[in-house]
C-alpha positions as CSV (number, residue, x, y, z in Angstrom):
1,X,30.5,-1.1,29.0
2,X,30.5,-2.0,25.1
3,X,28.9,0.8,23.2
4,X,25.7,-1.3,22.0
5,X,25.1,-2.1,18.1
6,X,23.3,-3.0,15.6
7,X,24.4,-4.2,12.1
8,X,21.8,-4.7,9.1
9,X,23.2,-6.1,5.8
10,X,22.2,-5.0,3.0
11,X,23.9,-6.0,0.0
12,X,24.0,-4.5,-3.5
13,X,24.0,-0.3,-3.1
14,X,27.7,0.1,-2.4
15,X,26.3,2.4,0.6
16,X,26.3,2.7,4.0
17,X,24.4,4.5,6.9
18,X,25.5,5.0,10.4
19,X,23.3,6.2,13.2
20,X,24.8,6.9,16.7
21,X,21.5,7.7,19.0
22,X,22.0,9.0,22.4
23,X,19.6,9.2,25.7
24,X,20.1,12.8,25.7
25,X,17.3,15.6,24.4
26,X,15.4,18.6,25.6
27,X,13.9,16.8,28.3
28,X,17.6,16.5,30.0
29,X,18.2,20.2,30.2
30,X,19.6,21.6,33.3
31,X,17.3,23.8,35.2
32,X,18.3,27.3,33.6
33,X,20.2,26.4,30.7
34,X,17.4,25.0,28.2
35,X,18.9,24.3,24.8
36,X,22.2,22.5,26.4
37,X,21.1,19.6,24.3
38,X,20.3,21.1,21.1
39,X,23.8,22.9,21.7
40,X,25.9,19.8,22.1
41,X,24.4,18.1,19.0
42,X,26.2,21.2,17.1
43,X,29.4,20.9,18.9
44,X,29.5,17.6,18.0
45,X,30.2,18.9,14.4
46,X,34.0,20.3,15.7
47,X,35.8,22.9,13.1
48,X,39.5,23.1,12.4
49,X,42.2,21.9,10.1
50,X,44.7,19.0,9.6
51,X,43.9,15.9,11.6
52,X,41.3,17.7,13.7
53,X,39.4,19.4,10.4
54,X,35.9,19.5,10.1
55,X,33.8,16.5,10.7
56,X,31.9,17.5,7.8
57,X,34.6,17.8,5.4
58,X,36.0,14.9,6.3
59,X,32.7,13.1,5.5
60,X,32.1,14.9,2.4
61,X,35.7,14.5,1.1
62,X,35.3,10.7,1.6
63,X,31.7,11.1,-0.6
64,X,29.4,11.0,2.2
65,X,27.0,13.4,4.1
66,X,26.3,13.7,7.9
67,X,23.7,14.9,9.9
68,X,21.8,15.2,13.1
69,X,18.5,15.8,15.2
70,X,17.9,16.9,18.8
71,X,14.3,15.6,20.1
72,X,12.6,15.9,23.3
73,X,14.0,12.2,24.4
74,X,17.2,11.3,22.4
75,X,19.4,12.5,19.4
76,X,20.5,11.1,16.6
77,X,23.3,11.8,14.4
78,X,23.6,10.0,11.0
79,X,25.9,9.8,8.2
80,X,25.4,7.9,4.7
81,X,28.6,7.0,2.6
82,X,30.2,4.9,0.2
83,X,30.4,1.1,2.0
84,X,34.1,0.8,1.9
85,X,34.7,4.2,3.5
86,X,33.0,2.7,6.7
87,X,36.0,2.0,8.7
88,X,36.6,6.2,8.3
89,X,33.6,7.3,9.4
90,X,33.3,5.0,12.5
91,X,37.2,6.0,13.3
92,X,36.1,9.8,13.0
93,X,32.7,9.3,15.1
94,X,34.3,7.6,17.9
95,X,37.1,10.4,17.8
96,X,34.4,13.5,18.1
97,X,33.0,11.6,21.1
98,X,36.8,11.2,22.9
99,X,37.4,15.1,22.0
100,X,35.1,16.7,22.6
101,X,36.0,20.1,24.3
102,X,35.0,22.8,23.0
103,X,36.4,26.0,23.0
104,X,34.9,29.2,23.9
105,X,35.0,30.7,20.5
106,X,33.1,27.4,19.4
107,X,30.4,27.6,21.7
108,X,30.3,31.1,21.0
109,X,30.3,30.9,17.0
110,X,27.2,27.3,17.7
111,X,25.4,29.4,19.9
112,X,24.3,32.1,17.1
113,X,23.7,29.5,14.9
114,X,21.2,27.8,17.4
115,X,20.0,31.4,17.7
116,X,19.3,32.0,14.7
117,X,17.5,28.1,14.4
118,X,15.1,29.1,17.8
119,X,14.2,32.4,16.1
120,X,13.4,30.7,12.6
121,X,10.8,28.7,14.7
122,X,7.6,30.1,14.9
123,X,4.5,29.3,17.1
124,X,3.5,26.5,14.2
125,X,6.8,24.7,14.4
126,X,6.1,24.9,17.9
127,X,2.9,23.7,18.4
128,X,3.5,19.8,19.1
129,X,5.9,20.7,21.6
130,X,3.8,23.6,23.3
131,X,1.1,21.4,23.6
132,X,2.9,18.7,25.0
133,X,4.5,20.6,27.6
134,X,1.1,21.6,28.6
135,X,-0.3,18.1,28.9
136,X,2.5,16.7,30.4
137,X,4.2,19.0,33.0
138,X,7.9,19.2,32.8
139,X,8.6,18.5,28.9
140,X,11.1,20.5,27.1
141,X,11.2,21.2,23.3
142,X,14.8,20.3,21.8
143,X,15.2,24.2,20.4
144,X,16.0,25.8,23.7
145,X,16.3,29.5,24.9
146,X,18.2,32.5,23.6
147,X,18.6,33.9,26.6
148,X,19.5,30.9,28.6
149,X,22.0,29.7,26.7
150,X,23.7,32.9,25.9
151,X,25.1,32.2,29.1
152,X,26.1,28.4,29.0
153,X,29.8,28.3,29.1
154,X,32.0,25.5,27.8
155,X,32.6,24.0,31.5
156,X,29.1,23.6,30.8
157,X,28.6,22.0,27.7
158,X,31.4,19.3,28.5
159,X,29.2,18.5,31.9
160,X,26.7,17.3,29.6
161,X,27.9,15.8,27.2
162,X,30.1,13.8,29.9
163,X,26.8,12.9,31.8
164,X,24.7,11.6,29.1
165,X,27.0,10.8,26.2
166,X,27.9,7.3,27.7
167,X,27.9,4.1,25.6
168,X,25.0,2.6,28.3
169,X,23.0,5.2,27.4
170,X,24.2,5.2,23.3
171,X,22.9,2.8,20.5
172,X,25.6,2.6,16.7
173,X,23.3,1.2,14.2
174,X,24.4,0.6,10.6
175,X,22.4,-0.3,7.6
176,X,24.1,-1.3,4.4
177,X,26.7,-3.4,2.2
178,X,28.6,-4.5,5.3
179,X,29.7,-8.0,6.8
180,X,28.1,-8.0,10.3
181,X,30.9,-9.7,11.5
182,X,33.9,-7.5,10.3
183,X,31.8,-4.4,11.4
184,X,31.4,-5.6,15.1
185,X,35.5,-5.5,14.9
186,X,35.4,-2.2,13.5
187,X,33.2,-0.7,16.1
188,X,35.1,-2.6,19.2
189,X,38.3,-1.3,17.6
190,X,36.8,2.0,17.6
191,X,34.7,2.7,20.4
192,X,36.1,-0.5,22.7
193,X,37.8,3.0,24.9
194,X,35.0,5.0,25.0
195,X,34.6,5.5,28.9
196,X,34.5,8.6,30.1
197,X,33.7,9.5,34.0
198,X,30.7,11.3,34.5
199,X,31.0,14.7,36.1
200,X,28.5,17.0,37.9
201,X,26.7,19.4,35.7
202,X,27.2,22.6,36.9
203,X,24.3,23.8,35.8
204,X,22.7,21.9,37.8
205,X,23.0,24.2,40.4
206,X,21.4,27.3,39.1
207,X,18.5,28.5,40.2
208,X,15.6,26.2,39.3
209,X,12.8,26.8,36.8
210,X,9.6,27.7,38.2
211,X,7.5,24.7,40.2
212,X,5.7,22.7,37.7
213,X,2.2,22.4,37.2
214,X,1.6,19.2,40.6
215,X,1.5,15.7,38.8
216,X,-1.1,13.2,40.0
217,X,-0.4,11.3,43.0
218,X,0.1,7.7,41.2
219,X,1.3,8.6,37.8
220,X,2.1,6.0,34.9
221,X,5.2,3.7,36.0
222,X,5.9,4.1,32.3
223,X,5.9,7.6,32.2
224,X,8.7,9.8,34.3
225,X,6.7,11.3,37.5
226,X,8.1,15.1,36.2
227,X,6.2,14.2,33.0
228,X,3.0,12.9,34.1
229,X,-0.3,13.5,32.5
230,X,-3.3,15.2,34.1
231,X,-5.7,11.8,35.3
232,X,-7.8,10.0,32.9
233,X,-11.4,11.1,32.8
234,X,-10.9,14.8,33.5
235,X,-11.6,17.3,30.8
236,X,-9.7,19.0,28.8
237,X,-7.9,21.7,30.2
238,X,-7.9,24.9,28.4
239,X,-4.7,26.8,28.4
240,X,-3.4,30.2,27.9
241,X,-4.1,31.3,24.2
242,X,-1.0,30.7,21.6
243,X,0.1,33.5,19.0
244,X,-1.1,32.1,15.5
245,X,-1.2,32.7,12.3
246,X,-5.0,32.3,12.3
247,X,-7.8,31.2,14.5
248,X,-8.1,28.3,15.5
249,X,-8.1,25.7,18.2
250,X,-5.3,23.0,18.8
251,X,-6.2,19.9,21.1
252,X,-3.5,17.5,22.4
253,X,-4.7,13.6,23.4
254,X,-2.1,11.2,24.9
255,X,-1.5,8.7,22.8
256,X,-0.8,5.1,24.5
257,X,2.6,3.8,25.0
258,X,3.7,1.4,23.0
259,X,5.7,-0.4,25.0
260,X,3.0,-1.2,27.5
261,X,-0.1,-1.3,24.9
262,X,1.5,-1.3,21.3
263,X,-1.6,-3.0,20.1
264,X,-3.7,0.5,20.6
265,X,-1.0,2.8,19.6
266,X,-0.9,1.3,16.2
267,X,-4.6,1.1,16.3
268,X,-4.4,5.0,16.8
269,X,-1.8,5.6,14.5
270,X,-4.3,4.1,11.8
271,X,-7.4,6.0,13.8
272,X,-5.7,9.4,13.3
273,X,-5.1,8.3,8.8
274,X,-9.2,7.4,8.9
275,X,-9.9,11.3,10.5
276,X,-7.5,13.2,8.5
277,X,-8.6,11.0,5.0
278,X,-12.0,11.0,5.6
279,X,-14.0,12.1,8.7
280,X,-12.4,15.7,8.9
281,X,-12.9,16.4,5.6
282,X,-17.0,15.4,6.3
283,X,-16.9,17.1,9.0
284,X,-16.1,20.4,7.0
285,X,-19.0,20.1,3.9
286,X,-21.3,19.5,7.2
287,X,-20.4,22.8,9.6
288,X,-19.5,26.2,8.1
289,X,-18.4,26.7,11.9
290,X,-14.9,25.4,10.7
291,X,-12.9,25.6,7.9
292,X,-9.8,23.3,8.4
293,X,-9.2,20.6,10.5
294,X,-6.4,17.8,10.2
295,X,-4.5,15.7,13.2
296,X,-1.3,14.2,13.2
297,X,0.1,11.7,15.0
298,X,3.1,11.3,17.1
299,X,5.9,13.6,16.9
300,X,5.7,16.4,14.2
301,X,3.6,13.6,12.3
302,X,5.9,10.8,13.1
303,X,5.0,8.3,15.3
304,X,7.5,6.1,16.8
305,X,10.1,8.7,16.8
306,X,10.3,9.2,20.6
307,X,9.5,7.1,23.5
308,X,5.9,7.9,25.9
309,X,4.8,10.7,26.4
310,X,3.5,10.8,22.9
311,X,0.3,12.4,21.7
312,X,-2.5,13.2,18.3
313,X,-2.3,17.0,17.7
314,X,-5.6,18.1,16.5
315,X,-5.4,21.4,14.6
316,X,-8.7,22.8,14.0
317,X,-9.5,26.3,11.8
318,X,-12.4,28.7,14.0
319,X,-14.8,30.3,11.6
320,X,-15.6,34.2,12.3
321,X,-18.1,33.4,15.3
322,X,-16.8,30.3,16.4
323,X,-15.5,30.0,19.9
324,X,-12.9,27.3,21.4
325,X,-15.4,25.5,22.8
326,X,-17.7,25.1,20.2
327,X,-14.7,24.0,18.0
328,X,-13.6,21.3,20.4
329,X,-17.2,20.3,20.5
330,X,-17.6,19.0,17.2
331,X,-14.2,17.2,16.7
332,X,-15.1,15.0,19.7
333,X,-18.4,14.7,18.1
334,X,-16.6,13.0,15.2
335,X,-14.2,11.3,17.1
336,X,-17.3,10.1,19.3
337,X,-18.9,8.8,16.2
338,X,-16.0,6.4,15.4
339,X,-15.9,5.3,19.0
340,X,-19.7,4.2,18.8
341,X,-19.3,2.6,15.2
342,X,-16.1,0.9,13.4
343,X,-15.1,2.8,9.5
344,X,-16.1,0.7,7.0
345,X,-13.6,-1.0,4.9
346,X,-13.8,1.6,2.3
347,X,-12.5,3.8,4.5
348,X,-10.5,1.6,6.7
349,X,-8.2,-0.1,3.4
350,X,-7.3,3.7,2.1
351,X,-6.1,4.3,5.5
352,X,-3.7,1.5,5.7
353,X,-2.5,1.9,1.9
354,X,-1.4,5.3,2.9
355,X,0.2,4.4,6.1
356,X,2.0,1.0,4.7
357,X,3.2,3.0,1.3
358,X,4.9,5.7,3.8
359,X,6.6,2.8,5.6
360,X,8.0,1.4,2.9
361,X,9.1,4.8,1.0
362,X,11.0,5.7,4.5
363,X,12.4,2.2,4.7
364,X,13.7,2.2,1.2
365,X,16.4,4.9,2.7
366,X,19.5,3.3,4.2
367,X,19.5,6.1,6.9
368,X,15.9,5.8,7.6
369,X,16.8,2.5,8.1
370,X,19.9,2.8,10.3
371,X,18.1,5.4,12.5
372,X,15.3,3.9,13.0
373,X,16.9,0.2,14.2
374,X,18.6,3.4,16.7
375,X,15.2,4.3,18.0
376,X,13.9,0.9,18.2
377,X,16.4,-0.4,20.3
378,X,17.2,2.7,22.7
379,X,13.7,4.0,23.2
380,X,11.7,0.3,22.9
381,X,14.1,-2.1,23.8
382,X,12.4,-5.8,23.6
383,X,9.4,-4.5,21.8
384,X,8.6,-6.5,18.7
385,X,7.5,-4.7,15.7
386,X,9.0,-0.9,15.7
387,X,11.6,-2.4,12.9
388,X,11.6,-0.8,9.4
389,X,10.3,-4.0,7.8
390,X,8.3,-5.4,11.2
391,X,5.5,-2.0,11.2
392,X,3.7,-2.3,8.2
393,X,3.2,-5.5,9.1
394,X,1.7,-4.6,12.0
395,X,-0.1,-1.8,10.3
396,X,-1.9,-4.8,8.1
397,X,-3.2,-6.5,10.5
398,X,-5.2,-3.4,12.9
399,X,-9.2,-4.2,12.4
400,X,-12.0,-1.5,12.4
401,X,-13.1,-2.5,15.6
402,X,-9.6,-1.8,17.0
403,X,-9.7,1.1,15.2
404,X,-13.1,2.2,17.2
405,X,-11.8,1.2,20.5
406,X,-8.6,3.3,19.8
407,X,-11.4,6.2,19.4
408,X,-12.3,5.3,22.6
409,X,-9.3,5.3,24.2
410,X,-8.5,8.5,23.0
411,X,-11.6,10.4,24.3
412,X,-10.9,9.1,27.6
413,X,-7.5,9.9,27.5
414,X,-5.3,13.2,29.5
415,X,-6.3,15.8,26.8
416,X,-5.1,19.6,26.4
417,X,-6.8,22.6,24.6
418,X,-5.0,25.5,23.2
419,X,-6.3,28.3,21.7
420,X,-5.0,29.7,18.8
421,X,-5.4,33.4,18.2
422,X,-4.4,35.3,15.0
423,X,-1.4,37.8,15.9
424,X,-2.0,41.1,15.7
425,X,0.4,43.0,13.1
């Protein structure tokens, strides 16, 4: 199968970005070795000299940089450089992916490096994909486990790759000062042998992870049945309490998918600007019973960057006093009060301003760009309107009374509850 691609030309900068996104993140973890894929994105930067010298290097020395991100659903590596040094850096991306075999020493030197990245990650970096995990049974964080991967051998690491590095499950977008045409032949030159059987993962036959929270009989046929959310119309489920660095209360809603309803999940994607500008801010001159509260929507903040499940992280701050429930309470208080009645257009333009400017600052990046044509066409392929240019357009045209059904939608939504409890010293 031809590696699939997408070319956008954009003329005048003398750059270029390159994104290669793969179907491969945290989710795809073999029972027992979580963190294989957050492992192989670092292989994937191979160390050594002469022909086979550091992907980096070679990148820099031709006055580019390169880098790369494992999520829960896919990673992404990208690399921005000067536009005529484009047939190099597709000729050394294709080669990492037809050599890759590590060494022991290499997954031995990665692996305290990845260590050393899960440590650095407290229970705040955390927090989106603790939450998740509790809504949605089954979901794994792209960090991984120290002591799970201590063990991962290169045997290993070559399984995966081998399983899920695969051009049908691979998207090369590049943004820049290109000819579409004469960059097709480029990639086909390049990547036109890129087949490479799959294998069993060995890991695969460890011993399994503990049994999974049960998923509901007839989950979404959108949404994998090991990462179904609790039933609509159940409350929120309070889970174990989370090590903080304060009190405080953080409460999960599923967002909609997009590729089934995108007309809501931009419509919530605006509802979540209105609450953080405007109606969590009231809400604190109005209650001394909390003393920060803010949401953010989609992953870390960024919406679109992974397929459903997706969700609104609310992050609420407990006053001495204040219990969970209380806390929960009064932010679906507010969020029932936008339900009942649409924001006013004072409220509702600020909103979009923001949203819209942060679209087009992230757009004005070539990589943004080329990574985000990536996501659109592996995670929402066929869906109009998750293009750099296409979503503030979309953005524009999202009504108040959108925005208060999207309230609604989101109080009837699966929903989780996690305590947050300051750590002791």
């Amino acid at each position: 199968m031809t590696l699939p691609l997408t070319v956008e030309e954009v003329p005048g900068r003398g750059l270029v970005a390159v994104a290669l996104t793969v179907r491969a993140g945290g989710d795809d973890d073999p029972p027992g070795r979580h963190g294989t894929a957050h492992l192989v994105e670092h292989l994937m930067f191979p160390r050594g000299a002469g022909e086979d010298s550091g992907h980096v290097a070679l990148v820099e020395e031709a006055g580019g940089m390169c880098n790369a991100e494992t999520h829960r659903d896919h990673t992404v590596f990208h690399t921005v450089a000067p536009a005529d040094a484009l047939p190099e850096i597709l000729a050394w991306e294709a080669r990492r992916l037809r050599r890759f075999a590590p060494a022991p020493a290499t997954v031995r030197s990665e692996n305290a490096i990845v260590a050393e990245e899960i440590r650095a990650s407290d229970a705040g970096t955390r927090l989106w994909d603790t939450v998740l995990a509790a809504l949605y049974p089954g979901a794994r964080d792209a960090y991984g486990t120290v002591a799970e991967l201590r063990a991962l051998t290169p045997d290993e690491a070559e399984a995966f790759f081998r399983r899920h590095y695969r051009p049908e499950r691979a998207v090369l977008s590049v943004a820049g000062d290109v000819d579409a045409g004469r960059t097709a032949e480029l990639v086909e030159r390049e990547f036109g042998g890129w087949t490479r059987p799959p294998v069993p993962c060995p890991a695969d036959r460890t011993a399994p992870d503990p049994a999974p929270a049960p998923a509901p009989a007839s989950p979404s046929p959108s949404v994998p049945p090991s990462l179904s959310a609790r039933p609509h119309g159940v409350a929120p489920r309070h889970e174990a309490p989370v090590p903080y660095h304060r009190d405080g209360v953080a409460i999960g809603h599923a967002l909609a998918d997009p590729r089934r309803d995108r007309g809501t999940y931009f419509a919530q994607a605006v509802l979540c600007e209105v609450l953080r500008r405007s109606r969590l801010p009231r809400l604190l001159t109005r209650t001394a019973r909390l003393d920060a509260a803010t949401v953010r929507c989609g992953y870390q903040g960024q919406w679109l960057a992974s397929a459903a499940p997706d969700l609104a992280l609310v992050l609420l701050g407990r006053a001495p006093g204040t219990g969970t429930d209380e806390a929960v309470g009064l932010w679906r208080d507010t969020l029932a009060e936008l339900a009942a009645e649409p924001p006013g257009q004072e409220e509702l333009r600020p909103a979009l301003a923001v949203l819209r400017a942060a679209c087009h600052r992230q757009a004005d990046s070539l990589t943004a760009r080329a990574v985000t044509h990536g996501r659109a066409a592996l995670l929402f392929p066929g869906l109009d309107g998750t293009g750099p240019d296409t979503i503030p357009e979309h953005l524009a045209a999202v009504t108040a009374p959108e925005v208060s059904a999207a309230a609604r939608a989101l109080l009837t939504a699966p929903s989780t509850v996690r305590t947050l409890e300051r750590a002791t010293p």
